[in-house]
N, C-alpha and C positions, 0 to 999 in steps of 0.2 A: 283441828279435827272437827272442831264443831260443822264446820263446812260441808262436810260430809254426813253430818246427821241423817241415818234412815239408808242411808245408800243399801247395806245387805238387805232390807226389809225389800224395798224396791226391785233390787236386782233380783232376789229369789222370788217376788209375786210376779212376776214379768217372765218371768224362764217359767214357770209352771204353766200360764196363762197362755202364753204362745204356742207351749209343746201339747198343750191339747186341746187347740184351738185348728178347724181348717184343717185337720188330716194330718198337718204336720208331718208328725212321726209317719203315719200311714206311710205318706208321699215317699217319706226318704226311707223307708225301709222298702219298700216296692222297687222304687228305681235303682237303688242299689245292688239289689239282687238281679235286677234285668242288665246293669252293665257285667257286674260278676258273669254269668253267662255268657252276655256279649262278648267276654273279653274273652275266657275260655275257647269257646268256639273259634272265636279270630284266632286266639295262637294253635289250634288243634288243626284245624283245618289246612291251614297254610305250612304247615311242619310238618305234615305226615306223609311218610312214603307212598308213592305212586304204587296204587293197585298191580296186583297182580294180572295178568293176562288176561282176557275175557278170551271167550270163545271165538268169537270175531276175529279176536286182533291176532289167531293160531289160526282163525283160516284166512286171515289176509296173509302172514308168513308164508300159509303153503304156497299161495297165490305169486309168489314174487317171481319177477321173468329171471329168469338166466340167459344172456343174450353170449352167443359164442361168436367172435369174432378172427374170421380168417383174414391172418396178413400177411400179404404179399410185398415182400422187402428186395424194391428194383434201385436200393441207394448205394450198395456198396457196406455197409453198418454191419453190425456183426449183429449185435443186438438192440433189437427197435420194440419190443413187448412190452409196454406197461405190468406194472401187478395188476390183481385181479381187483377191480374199482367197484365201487358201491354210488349207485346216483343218488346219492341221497346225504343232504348238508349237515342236519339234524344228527349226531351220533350216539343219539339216545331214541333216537325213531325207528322205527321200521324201513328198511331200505326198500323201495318199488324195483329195481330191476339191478342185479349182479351181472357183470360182465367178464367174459373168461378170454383172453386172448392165443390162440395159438397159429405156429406159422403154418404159410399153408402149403402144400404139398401140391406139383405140377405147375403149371403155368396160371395164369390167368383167367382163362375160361377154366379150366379144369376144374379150380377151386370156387368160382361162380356156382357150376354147376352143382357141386357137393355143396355149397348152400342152398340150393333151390331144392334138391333129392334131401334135404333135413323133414325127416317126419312132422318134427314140433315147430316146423317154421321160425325157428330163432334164431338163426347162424345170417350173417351177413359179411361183407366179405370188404377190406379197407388195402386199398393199393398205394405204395407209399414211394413217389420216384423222386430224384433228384434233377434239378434243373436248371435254369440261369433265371432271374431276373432281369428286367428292364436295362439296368446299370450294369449286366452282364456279371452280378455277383452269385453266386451260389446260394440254392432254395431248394428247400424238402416242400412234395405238394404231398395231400393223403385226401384219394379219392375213396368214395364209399359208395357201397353197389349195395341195395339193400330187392333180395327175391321178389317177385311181383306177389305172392301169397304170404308174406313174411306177416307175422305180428309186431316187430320191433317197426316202430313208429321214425320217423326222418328225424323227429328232435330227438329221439333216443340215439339214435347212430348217430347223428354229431358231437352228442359227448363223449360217445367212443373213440369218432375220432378225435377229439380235443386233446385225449388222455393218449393218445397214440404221439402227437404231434410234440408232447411234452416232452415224453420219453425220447420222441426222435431227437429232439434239443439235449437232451443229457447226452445222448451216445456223440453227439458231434462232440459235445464237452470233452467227454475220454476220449475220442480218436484221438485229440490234439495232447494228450497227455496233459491234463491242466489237472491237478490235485482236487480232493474232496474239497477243502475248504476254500475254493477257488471256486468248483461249481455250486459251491453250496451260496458262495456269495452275489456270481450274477446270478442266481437262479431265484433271489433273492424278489420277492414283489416291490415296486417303491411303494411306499406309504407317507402320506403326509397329516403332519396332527400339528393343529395349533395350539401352543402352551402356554396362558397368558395369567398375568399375577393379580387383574383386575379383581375385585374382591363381586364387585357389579353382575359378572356374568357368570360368579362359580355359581353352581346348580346350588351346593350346600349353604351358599352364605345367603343365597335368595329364599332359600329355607328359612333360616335364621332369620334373617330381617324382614322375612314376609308373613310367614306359617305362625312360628312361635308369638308375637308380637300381637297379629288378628285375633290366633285362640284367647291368649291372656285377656285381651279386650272386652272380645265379644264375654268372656268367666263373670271379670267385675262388672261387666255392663247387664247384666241378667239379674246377678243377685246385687248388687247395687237397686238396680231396678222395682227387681222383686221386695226384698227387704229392708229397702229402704223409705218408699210409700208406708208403710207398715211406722217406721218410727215418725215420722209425720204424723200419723194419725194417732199413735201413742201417747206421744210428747201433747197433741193439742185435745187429748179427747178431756181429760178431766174437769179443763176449763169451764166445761157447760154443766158441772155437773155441783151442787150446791156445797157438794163438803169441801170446795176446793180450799177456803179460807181453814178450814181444820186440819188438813195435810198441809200446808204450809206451817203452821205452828208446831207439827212433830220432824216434818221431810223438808230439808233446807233443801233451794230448788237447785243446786248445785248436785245434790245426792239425787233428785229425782232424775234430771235430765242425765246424769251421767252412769244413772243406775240402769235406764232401760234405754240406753244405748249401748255400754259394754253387754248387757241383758241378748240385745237381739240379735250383736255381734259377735259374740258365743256362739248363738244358735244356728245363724247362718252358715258361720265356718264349718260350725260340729256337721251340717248337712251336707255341706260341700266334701269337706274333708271324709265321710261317710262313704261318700259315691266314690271319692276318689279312692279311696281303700278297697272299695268293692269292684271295680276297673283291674286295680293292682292282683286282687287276691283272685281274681280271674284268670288275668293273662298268668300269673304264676299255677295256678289251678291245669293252666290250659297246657302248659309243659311240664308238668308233673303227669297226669294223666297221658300225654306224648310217649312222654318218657317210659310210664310204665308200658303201654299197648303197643309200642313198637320198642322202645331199646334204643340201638345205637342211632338206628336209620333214621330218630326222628329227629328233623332238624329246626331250634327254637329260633324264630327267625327275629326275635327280641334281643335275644342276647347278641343276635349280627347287628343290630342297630346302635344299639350301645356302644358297641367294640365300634362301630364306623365311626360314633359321634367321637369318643373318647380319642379315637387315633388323629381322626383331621382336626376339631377344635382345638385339642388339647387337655394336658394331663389334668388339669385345672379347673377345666370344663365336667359339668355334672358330679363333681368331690362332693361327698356326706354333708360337708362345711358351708358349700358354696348349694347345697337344696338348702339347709336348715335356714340360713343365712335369705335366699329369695321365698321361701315359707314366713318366713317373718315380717317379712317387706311389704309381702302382699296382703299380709291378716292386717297389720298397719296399715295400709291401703285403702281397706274397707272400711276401718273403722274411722280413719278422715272423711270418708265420704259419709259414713254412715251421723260421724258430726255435725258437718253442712245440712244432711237432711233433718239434722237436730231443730238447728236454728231458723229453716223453713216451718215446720212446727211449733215453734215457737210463734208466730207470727201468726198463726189460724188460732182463729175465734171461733169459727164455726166447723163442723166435721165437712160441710159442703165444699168446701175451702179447700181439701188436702190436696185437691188435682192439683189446683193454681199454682200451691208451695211445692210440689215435687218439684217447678224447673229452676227451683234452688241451690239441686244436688245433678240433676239432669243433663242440663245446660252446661254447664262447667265439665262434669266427667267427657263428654260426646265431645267438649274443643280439645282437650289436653288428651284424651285419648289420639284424636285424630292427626296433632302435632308431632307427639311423640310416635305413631306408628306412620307416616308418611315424610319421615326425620329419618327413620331407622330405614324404610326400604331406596329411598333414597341417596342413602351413605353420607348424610348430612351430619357429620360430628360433633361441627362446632356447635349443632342442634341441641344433638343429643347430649356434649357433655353439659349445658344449661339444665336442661330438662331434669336431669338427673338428683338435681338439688334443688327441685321447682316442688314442693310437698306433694302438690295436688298433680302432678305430672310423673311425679318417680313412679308411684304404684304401674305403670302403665310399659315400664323401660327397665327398670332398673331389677327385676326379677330374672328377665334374658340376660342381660346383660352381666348378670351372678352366675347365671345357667353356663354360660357360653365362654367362663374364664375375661371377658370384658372392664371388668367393674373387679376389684378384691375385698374381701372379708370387711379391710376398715373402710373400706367406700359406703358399704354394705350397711354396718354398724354406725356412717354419721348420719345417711340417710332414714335409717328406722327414727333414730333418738329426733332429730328433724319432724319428723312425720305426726309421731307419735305426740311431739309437744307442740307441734300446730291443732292435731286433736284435740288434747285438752283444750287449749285456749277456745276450739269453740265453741266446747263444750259451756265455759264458764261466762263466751259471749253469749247463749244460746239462755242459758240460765241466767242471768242478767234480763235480756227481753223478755223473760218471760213471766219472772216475779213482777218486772214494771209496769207488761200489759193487761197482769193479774189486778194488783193494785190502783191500776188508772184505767180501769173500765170504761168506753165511753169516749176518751179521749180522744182526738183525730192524730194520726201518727204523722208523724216527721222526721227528717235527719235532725233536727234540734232535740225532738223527743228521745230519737231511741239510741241519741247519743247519751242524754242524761241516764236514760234506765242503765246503760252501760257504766256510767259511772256510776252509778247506784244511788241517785238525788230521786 
């Protein structure tokens, strides 16, 4: 234990110093309350029932045509009348023109006529004869006479008669006595849909190995980023500072360097995990609030995603077990990186210096990041299951791959214990070079040098 001399002294001067250094807290208390909102909003908005009727949309109702359709039946059919149709696809919209079909009475011109003498110009008038085709087989034709003053427009009468020509098609059906489930079958539209078990072109797996994969990336790569320059300049600031030779005598450099890395890797998490609480406690905010101002109507469109995820991935996929388990993986994750940028740290003599030692911890996340997320969108497996037990590679794969029923609990559990004891070790590498570049001031460095500092000579 001696080893650890000083370590709580460290660690707690470190977490105090950061949390009220830089706005800190400010920061993550501000943006946490702005995703809180954000997230509110998103599920309120998107969940709530479509307004009631505006004025407008009661006088576009009154507005809607009613087009009367007289037809004249020269086929021999008993019944050729469509129901009464609505042009309009949408069954949640407002219909633009209702159409009422009735036969028409007298001849041909007769019923011309009684549509031209319609006051409201809406009545037009559809002749529907029977005839021979080319091949000399039988054909229904439906001609459409539309008044010289009429308001019903030429593309409005064609879906009249569209709807007229269907209905003619059914009655041939019953003339011939062929049963409901006979017409119901040719009446049948073909449809053709391609079913394919490629995992490549499902929309949801392109998700999965696209979406999830980037987000996680672009997460560790920020605060990686962000807080990890920070331990760089930690790890190397004391050096220039005269008491360093007197913290060495109480703080074995074992307990410093490992004190204000777990130190900043608390803090970051605590910040992350912060916002990410404040995201949750939103979108749950955001269907509570639904729920009260509308009732049953409002629809949380959260809970539809889950249920999608759950049903297609699998029961497996997103279990308490299998977050707890990819939350673990990933807080291990950072803090291997957040190691690496230990030992870059180590290696500054001067605070001018921290840029240069960032592409210690930089360099390496951006390649293994890139491997494992163009592995994953790729469907490259044999990639992927390498990667998975590559320390520096896991944090980056192996959280979806929990998420998404891929990977199980003990995969889950060798990869942390993995991780985490690659951490340590560099930690202890990191503390090794840095007692030795304490002690050998001056020296010109070498792989023969900072071999020995590593063995401790």
């Amino acid at each position: 234990m001696r080893q650890m001399k000083g370590f709580r002294s460290v660690y707690r001067f470190t977490m105090k110093q950061y949390a009220t250094r830089n706005g800190f807290l400010r920061v993550t208390i501000i943006f946490a309350l702005l995703l809180f909102i954000g997230g509110a909003a998103l599920i309120y908005f998107t969940g709530k029932p479509k307004s009631a009727e505006s004025d407008k949309d009661k006088d576009k109702e009154k507005d809607i045509k009613t087009c009367t359709v007289l037809v004249v039946n020269k086929t021999g059919l008993e019944d050729i009348l469509p129901e009464e149709e609505e042009d309009e696809e949408d069954e949640d919209a407002t219909p633009d023109i209702i159409y009422v079909y009735k036969d028409a009475e007298g001849t041909e011109e007769e019923a011309f006529k009684a549509a031209s003498d319609d006051p409201a110009n809406k009545t037009i008038i559809a002749i529907v004869e029977k005839g021979t085709n080319d091949d000399g087989g039988v054909k229904y034709v439906t001609s459409l006479k539309i008044p010289k003053n009429s308001e019903i427009e030429k593309g409005e009468a064609m879906t009249a008669g569209d709807f007229i020509s269907d209905s003619v098609r059914l009655a041939v059906y019953e003339s011939l006595h062929m049963t409901e489930e006979a017409i119901q079958f040719i009446s049948l539209e073909p449809v053709t849909r391609t079913v394919s078990t490629d995992e490549e072109i499902s929309m949801l797996n392109m998700l999965i190995k696209g979406f999830l994969p980037a987000i996680l990336g672009f997460v560790m790569y920020m605060m990686i980023l962000l807080h990890g320059q920070t331990i760089c300049k930690e790890v190397s600031i004391e050096k220039t500072s005269k008491l360093m030779e007197t913290m060495l005598v109480s703080v074995e450099p074992n307990a410093l360097i490992l004190g204000k890395t777990v130190a900043l890797t608390v803090m970051a998490l605590g910040q992350f995990f912060i916002w990410v609480g404040g995201a949750l406690l939103g979108l749950l905010a955001g269907g509570i609030i639904g729920k009260a101002l509308h009732g049953s109507e409002f629809h949380n469109k959260l809970s539809s995603v889950l249920r999608f995820l759950r049903n297609f991935i699998g029961e497996s996929a997103l279990s308490p077990a299998a977050i707890v388990m990819s939350i673990i993986v990933f807080c291990f994750g950072i803090f291997i990186y957040f190691a690496l940028a230990a030992i870059g740290g180590s290696f500054v003599s001067k605070p001018e210096e921290t840029s240069s030692a960032n592409g210690a911890f930089i360099f390496p996340m951006i390649i293994f990041w890139m491997i494992t997320y163009f592995a994953s969108l790729s469907g490259a497996k044999e990639v992927l299951a390498v990667c998975r037990y590559v320390p520096f590679a896991a944090p980056f794969c192996v959280p979806v791959d929990l998420l998404t029923g891929n990977l199980g609990l003990l995969g889950g559990l060798i990869v942390s214990v993995e991780v985490v004891a690659v951490g340590l070790l560099l930690i202890f590498l990191a503390a090794r070079i840095y007692r030795g570049l304490m002690l050998h001031t001056g020296q010109k460095l070498s792989p023969k040098r900072i071999w020995e500092f590593i063995c401790g000579r």
